[in-house]
C-alpha positions as CSV (number, residue, x, y, z in Angstrom):
1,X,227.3,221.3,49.7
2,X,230.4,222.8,48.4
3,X,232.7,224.8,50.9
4,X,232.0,228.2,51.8
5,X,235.3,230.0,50.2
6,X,236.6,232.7,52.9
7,X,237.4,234.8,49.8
8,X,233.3,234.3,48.8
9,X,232.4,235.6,52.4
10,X,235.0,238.8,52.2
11,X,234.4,240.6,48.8
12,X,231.3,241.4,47.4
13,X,230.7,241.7,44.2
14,X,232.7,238.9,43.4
15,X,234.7,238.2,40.3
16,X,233.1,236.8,37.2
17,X,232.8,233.2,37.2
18,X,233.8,230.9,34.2
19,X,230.6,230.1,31.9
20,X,229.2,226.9,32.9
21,X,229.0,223.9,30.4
22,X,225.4,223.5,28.7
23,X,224.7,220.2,30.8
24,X,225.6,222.1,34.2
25,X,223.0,225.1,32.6
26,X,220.2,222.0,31.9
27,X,221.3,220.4,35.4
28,X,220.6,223.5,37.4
29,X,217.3,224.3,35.5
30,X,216.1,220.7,36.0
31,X,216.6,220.8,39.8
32,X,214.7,224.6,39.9
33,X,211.9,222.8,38.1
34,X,212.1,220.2,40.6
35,X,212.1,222.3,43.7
36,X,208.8,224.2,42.1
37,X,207.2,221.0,42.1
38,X,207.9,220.2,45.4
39,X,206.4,223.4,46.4
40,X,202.8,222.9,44.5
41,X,203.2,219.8,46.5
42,X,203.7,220.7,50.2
43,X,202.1,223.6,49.8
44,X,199.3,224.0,47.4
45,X,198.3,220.1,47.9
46,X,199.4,218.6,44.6
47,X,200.5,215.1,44.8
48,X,201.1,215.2,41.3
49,X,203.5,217.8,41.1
50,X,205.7,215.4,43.5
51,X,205.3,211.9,41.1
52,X,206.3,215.2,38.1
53,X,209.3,216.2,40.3
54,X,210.6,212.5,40.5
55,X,212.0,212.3,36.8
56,X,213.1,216.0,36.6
57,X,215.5,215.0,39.1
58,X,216.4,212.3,37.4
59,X,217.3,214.2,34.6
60,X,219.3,215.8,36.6
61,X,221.7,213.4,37.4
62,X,221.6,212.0,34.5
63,X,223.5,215.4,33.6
64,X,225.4,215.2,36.9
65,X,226.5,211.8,36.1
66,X,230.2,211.8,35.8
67,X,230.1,214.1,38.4
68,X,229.0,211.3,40.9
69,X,231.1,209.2,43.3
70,X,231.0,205.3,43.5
71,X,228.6,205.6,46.7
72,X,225.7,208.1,45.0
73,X,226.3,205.1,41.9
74,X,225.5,202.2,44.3
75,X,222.6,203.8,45.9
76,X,221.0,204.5,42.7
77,X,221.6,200.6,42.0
78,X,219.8,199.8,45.2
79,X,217.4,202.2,44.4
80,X,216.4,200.7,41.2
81,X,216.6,197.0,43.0
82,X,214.3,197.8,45.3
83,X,211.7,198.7,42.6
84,X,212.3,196.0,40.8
85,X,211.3,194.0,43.8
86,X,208.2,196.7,44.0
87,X,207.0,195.8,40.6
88,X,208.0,191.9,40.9
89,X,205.5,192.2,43.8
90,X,202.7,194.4,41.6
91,X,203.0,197.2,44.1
92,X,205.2,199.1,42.1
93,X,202.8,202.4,41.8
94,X,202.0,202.3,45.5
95,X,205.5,202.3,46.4
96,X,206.5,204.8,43.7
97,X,203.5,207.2,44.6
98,X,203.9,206.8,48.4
99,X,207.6,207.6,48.3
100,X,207.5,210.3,45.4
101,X,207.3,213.2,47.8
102,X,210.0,212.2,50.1
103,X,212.7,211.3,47.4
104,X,212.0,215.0,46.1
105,X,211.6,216.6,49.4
106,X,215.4,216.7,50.6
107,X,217.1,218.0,47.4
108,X,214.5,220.8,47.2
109,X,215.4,221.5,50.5
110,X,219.2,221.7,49.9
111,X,218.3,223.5,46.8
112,X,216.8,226.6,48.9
113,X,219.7,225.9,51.8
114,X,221.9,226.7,48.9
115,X,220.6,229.9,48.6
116,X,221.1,230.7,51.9
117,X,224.8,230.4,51.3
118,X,225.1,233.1,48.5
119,X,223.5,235.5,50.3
120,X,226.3,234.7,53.2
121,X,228.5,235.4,50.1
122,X,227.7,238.5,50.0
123,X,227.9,239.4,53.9
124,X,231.5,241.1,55.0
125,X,230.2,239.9,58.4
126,X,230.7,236.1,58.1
127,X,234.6,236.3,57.4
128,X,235.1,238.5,60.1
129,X,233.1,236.3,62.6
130,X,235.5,233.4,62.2
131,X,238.9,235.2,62.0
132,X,237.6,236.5,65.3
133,X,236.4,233.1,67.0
134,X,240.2,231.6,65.6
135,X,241.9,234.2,67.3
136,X,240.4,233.9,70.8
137,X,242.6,233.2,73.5
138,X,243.4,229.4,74.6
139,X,241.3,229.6,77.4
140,X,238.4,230.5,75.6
141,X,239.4,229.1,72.0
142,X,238.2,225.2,72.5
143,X,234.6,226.7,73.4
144,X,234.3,229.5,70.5
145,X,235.4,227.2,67.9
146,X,232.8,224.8,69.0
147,X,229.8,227.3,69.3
148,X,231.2,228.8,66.1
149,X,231.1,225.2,64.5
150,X,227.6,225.1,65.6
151,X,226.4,228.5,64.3
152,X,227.9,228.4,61.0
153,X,227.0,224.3,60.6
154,X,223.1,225.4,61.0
155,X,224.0,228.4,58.2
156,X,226.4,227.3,55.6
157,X,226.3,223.3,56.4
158,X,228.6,221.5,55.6
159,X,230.1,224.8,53.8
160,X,230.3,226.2,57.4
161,X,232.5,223.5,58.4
162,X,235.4,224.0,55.6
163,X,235.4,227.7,56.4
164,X,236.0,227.5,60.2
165,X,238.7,224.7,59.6
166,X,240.4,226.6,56.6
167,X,240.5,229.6,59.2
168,X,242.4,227.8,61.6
169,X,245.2,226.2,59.8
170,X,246.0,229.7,58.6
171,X,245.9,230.9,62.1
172,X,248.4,227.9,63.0
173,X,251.7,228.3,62.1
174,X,254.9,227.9,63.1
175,X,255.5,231.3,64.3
176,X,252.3,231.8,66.5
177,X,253.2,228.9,68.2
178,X,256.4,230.4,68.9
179,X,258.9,228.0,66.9
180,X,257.6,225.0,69.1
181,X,256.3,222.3,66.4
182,X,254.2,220.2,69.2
183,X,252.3,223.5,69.8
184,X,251.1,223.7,66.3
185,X,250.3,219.6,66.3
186,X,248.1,220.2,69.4
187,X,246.5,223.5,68.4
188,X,245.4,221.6,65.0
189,X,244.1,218.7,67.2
190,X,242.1,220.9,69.9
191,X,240.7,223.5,66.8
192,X,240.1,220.9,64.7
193,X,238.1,218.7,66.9
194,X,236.5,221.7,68.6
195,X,234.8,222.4,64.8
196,X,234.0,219.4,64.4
197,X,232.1,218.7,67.8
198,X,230.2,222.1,67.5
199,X,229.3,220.9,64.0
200,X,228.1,217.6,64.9
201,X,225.8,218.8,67.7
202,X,224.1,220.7,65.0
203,X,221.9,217.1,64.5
204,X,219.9,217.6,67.8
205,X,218.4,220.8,67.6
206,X,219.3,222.9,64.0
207,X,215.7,223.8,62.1
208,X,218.1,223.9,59.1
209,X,219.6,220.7,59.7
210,X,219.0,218.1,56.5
211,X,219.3,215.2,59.4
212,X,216.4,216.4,61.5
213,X,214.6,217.5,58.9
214,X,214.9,213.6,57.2
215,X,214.0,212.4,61.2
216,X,210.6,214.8,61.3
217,X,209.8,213.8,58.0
218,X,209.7,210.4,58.9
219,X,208.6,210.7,62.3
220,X,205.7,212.6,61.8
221,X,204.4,213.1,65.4
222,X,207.4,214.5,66.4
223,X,207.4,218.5,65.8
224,X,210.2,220.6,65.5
225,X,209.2,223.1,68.7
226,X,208.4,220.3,70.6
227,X,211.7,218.5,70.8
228,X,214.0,222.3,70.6
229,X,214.4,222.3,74.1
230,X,215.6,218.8,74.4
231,X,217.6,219.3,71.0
232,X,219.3,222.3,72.7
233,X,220.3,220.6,76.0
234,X,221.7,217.6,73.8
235,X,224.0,220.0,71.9
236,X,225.5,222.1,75.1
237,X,225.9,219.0,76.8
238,X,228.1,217.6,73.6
239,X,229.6,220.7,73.4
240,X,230.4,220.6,77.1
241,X,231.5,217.2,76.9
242,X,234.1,217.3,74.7
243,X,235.5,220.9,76.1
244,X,236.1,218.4,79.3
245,X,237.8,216.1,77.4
246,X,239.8,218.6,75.8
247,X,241.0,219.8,79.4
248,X,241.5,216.4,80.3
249,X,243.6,215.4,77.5
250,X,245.9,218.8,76.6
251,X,249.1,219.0,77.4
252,X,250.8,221.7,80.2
253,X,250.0,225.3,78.9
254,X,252.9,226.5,76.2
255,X,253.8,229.8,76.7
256,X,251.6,232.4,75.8
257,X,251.4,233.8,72.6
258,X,250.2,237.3,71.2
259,X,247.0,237.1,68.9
260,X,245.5,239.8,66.7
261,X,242.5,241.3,67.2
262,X,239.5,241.1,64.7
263,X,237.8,244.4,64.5
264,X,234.5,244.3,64.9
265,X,235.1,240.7,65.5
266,X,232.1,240.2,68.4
267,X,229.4,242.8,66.1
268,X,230.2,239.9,63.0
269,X,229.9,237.0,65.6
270,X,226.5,238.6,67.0
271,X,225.4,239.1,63.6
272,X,225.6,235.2,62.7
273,X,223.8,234.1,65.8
274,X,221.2,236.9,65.1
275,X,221.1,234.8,61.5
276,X,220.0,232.1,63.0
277,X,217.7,232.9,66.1
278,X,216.0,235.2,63.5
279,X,215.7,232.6,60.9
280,X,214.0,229.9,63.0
281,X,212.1,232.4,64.6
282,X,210.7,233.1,61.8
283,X,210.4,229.8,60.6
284,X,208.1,229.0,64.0
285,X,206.2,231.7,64.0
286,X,204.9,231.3,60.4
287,X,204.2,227.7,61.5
288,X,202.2,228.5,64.4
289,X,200.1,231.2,62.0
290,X,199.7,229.2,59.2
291,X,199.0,225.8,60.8
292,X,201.6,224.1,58.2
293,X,204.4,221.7,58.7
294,X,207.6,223.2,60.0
295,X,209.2,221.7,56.8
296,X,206.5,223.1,54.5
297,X,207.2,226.5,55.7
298,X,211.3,226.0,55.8
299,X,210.8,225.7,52.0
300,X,209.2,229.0,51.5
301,X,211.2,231.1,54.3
302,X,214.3,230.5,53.6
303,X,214.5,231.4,50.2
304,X,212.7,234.8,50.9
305,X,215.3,235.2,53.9
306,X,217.8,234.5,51.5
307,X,216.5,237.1,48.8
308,X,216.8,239.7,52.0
309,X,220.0,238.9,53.1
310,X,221.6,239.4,50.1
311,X,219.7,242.8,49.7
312,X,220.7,243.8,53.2
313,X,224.3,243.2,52.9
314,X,224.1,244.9,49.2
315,X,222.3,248.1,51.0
316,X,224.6,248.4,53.6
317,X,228.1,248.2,51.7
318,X,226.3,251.4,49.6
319,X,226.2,249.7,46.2
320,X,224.2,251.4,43.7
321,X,222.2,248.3,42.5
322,X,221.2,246.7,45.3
323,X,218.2,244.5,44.2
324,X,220.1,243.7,40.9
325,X,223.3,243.0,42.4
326,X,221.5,240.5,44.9
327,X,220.0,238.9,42.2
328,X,223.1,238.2,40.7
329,X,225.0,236.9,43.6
330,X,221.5,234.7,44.0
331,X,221.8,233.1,40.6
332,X,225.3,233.1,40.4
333,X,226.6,231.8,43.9
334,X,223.3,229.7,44.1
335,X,221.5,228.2,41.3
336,X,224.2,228.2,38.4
337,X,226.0,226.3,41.4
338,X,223.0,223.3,42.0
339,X,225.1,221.3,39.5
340,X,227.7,220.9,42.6
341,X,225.4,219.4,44.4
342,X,224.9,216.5,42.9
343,X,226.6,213.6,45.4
344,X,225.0,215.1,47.9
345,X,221.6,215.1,46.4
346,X,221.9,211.8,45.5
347,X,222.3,210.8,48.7
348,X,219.4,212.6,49.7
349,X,217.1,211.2,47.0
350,X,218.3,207.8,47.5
351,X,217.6,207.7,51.4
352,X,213.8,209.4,51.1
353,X,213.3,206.9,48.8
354,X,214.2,203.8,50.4
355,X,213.2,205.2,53.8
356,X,209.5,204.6,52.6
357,X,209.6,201.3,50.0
358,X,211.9,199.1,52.4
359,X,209.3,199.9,55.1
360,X,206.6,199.6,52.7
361,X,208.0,196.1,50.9
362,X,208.7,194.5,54.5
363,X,205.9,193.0,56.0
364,X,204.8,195.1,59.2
365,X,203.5,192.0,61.2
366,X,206.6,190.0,60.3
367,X,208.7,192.9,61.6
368,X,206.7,193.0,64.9
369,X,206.7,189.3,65.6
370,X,210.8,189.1,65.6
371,X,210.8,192.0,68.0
372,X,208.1,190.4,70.4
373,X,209.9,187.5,70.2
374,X,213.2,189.3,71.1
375,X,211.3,191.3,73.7
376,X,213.9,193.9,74.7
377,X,213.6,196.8,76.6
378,X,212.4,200.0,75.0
379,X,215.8,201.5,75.9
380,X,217.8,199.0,74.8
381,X,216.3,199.1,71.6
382,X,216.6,202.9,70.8
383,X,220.0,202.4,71.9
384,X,220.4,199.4,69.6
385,X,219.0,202.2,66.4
386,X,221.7,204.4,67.5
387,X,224.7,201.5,67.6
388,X,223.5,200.0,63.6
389,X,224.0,204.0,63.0
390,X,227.2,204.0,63.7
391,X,228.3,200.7,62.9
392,X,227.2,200.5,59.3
393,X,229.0,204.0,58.8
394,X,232.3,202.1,59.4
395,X,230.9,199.6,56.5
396,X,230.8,202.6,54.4
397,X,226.7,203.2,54.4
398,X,225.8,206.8,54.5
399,X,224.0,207.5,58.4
400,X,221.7,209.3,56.2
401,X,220.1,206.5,54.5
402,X,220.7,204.1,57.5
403,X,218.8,206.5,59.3
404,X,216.0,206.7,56.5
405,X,215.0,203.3,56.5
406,X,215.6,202.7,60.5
407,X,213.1,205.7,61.1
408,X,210.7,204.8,58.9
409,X,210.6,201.2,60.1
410,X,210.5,202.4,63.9
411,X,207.5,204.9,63.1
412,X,205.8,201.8,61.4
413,X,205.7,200.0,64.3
414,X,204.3,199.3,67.8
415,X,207.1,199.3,70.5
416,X,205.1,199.9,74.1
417,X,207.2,202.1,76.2
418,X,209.4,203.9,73.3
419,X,208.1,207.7,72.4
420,X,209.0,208.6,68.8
421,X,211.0,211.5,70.4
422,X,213.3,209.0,72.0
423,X,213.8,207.2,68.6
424,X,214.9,210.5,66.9
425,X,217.2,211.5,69.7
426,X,219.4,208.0,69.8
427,X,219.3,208.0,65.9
428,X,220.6,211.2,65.7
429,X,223.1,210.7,69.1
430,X,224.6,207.8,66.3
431,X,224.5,210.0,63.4
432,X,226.4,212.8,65.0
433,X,229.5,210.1,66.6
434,X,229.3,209.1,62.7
435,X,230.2,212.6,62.0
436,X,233.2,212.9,64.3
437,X,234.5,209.1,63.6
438,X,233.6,207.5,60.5
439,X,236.9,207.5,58.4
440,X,234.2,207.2,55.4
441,X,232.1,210.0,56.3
442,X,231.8,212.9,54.2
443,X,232.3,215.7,56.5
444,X,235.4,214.1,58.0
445,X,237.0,212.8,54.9
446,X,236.7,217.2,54.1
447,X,238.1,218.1,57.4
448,X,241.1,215.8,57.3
449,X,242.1,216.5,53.6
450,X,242.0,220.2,54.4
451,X,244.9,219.7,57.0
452,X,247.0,216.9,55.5
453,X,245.5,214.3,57.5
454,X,243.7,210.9,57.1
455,X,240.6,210.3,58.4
456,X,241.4,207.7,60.4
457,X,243.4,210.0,62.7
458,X,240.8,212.9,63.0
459,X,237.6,210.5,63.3
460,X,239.5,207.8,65.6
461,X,242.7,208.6,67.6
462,X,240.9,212.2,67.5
463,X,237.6,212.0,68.4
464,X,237.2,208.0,69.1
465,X,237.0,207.9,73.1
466,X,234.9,211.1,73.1
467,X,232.3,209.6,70.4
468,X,232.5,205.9,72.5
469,X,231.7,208.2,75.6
470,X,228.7,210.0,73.8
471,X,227.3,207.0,73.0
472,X,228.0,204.8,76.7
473,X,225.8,207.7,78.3
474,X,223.3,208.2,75.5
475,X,222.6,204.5,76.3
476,X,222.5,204.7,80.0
477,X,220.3,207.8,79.6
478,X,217.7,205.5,77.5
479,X,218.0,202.5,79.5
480,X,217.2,204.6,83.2
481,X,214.7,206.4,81.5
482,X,212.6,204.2,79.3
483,X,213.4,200.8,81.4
484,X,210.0,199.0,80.2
């Protein structure tokens, strides 16, 4: 998703855009007419409308096309080898009518998510909230950036992310640091890496989340409000975690420095968090009431919150138009931008797609003989899932579709002793180290170019002996608890 701008978050209305190109127009309208489908899907019962959605979004990116990277190419490739072995084996329409509604699932998703972001446009609030979380004191700093990270990671994504870490390398410069040039390096270390971590943890528990939403999808007796209280404890405790290495691993305490005050800085945070404790509130509740998936109802909340948002922020800045001028930021700052999208998408597409055919196209009993015959502890193999995780990110393969096809095979499958829960929580333990060290990782790749760095030293020398710590007591935790 592309960056949250801080100038997007601060000024409402904003500025005219420049007029799309025609295929960016078709792109956006083909991905609408997608995420439509996938609603008379999920929600009215209409497998049809998801096999319908499958080619509009191809359309799409055959519209997005030289807008895509080498990586969204390559899975399409795969993709299309895959159902080639499909047909070659005459189960091509099982395959394709099996995996229709996940393929379409995640880019509708992101599609409404986006939404969600141009009504933050609109909200004076969400500037303010990280100016004043940048310009906490040291003591406290490490720990709001990493809550921060968090809160606007489950909002904005990915968007989220860039705004916090543009925030703080305009808060560190040479003169708050006094003159001393080792002050601003560590400051961009310790803010930098307290973003990130906060933003990583949002894999455990986040409602919004695209990777817990892709886990719950594929791990279908796993629900959302059963897990939240584990999901939570995993975040603080990575959270936690990293603020001790952070003490461990700063230098003596530079002189102290002045820092301005944000008014009506902890009014903007509360705000935020009140986003998102009211959002998945929501979310829940309207689960509970309706009986429907959490995912199913995700679709239709957030765009409705979205719709409100935008309204609300409109209503309270006294503009004249509200409901029109909402509507405008809506299609403007959200659908004309779906086009943006489209690596991300593909991605998306790719891994609910092979999630369900490599499963599908492996034989099941072949798949449980070889781990009978290996006969390893339940713990040991979730914490196996999480290692591949991380260890094909540094080959360059997205966790997202790693994680796709290693869900989808464990929910396929017998393993005595191993809850589902347990194989969500080590997958997602890997994806989020992935997230803090994979130089090829999308998030990181962001975060380092925004501050002159290469990936290598932010994922790494950064954040490589936290992330081998994370994942030394994920392990111990599954081995002592699930010893067979």
């Amino acid at each position: 998703m592309p960056p949250l701008k801080v100038e997007d978050a601060e000024h409402a209305p904003l500025a005219a855009p420049t007029p799309r190109p025609r295929a960016d127009r078709a792109a956006a309208i083909c991905l609408t007419v997608a995420t439509l489908l996938v609603l008379a899907d999920v929600i009215g019962g209409l497998p049809v409308a998801a096999l319908a959605a499958v080619p509009v979004l191809c359309v799409y990116f055959a519209l997005c096309w030289p807008r895509l990277m080498v990586n969204a190419k390559v899975l399409f490739g795969i993709c299309l080898a895959v159902a080639t072995w499909a047909w070659i084996a005459d189960r091509a329409w099982e395959i394709y009518s099996g995996a229709a509604s996940r393929t379409a699932y995640l880019p509708a998703l992101i599609a409404m998510l986006s939404l969600l972001r141009a009504a933050a446009s609109a909200s004076q609030s969400i500037a303010i909230a990280g100016r004043h979380l940048v310009n906490q004191p040291p003591s406290r700093r490490y720990v709001a950036l990493s809550f921060g990270g968090n809160a606007f990671g489950v909002l904005f994504n990915i968007g989220g992310l860039a705004l916090l870490i543009d925030m703080t390398k305009r808060a560190n410069t040479l003169e708050a640091a006094g003159g001393d040039a080792r002050i601003v390096h560590w400051r961009e270390r310790r803010m930098t890496s307290a973003v990130l971590r906060g933003f990583a943890a949002v894999i455990f528990w986040s409602p919004l989340g695209i990777s817990l939403n892709l886990l719950l999808t594929l791990l279908p007796d796993v629900r959302w409000a059963d897990i939240l209280p584990i999901g939570l404890a995993c975040a603080v405790g990575f959270i936690a975690l990293g603020w001790l290495f952070d003490q461990l691993q700063r230098p003596p305490a530079p002189r102290p420095t002045t820092r301005p005050r944000e008014p009506g800085g902890w009014r903007a945070l509360a705000i935020v968090v009140g986003h998102v404790v009211l959002l998945a509130a929501i979310t829940w509740a309207a689960e509970l009431a309706t009986g429907r998936p959490f995912q199913t109802v995700l679709l239709v909340i957030v765009p409705v919150y979205s719709v409100l948002w935008a309204i609300g922020s409109h209503l309270a800045q006294k503009h004249p138009a509200p409901v029109t001028a909402s509507a405008s930021v809506i299609r403007r700052e959200g659908i004309a931008r779906y086009p943006d999208y489209a690596n991300e998408l593909a991605v998306f597409a790719a891994s609910g797609f092979l999630g369900v055919s490599m499963v599908a196209l492996v034989p099941r009993e072949a798949t449980q003989a070889v781990l009978a015959t290996l006969a390893l502890p339940p713990g040991v193999f979730a914490s196996l899932l999480s290692l591949i995780v991380v260890g094909l990110a540094f080959l360059g393969l997205d966790p997202l579709v790693t994680s796709a096809i290693l869900a989808g095979a464990a929910a396929n499958i017998h393993i005595p002793g191993l809850p589902s829960e347990a194989i969500l929580f080590a997958i997602a333990t890997g994806w989020a180290c992935t997230v803090l060290t994979s130089p090829m990782n999308t998030s990181l790749v962001m975060t380092a170019s925004m501050i002159g760095r290469s990936s290598f030293e932010v994922g790494v020398r950064w954040n490589g002996a936290f992330a081998a710590t994370v994942m030394i007591i994920m392990t111990a935790l599954l081995v002592g608890l699930l010893p067979g």
